[in-house]
C-alpha positions in Angstrom: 6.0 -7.2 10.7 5.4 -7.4 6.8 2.5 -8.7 5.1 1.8 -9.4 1.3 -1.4 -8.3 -0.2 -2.6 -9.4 -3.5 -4.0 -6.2 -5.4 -5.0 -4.9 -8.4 -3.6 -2.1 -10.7 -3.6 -0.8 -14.0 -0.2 0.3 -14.9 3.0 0.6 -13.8 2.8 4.5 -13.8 -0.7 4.5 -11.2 1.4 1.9 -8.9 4.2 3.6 -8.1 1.7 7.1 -7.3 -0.8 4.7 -5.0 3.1 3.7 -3.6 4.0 6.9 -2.9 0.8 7.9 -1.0 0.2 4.7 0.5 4.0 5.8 2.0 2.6 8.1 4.4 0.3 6.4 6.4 0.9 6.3 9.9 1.7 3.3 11.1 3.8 2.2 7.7 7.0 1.9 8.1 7.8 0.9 4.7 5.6 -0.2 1.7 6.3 -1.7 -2.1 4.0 -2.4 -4.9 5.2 -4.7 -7.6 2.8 -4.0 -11.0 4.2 -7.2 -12.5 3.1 -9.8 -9.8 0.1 -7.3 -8.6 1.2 -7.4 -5.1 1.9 -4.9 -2.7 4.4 -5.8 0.5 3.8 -3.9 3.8 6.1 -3.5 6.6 4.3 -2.3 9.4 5.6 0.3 12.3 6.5 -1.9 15.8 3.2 -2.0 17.2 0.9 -0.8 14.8 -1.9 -2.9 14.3 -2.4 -4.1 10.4 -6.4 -4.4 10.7 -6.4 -0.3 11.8 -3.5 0.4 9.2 -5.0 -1.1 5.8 -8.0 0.9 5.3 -6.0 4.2 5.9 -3.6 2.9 3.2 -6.1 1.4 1.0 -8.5 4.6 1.0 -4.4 7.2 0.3 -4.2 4.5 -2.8 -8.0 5.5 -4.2 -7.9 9.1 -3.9 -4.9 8.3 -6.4 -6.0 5.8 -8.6 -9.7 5.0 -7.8 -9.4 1.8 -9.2 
């Protein structure tokens, strides 16, 4: 399943580091963030449940970029 999620970010630089950590959640199977449109595309793990998997990915993004 993939899900869009408007967002915001600073730079192209702080995006592609929230990316990267945003990356290893469990649960995410694969995950972009586009600086220009300020949206970041999800594609979850076969059975993972998006609710649970956000926060997790959300709170990897702010110990990057607390923004």
């Amino acid at each position: 399943m993939k899900k869009i999620y408007k967002i915001e970010v600073d730079c192209a630089h702080c995006a592609a580091k929230a990316e990267d950590a945003a990356k290893k959640v469990a649960g995410v199977a694969d995950l972009s963030i586009n600086f220009m449109t300020q949206k970041m595309e999800v594609e979850f793990e076969e059975g993972a449940d998006p609710k649970a998997v956000m926060p997790k990915v959300l709170e990897n993004c702010k110990k990057v970029e607390d923004d």
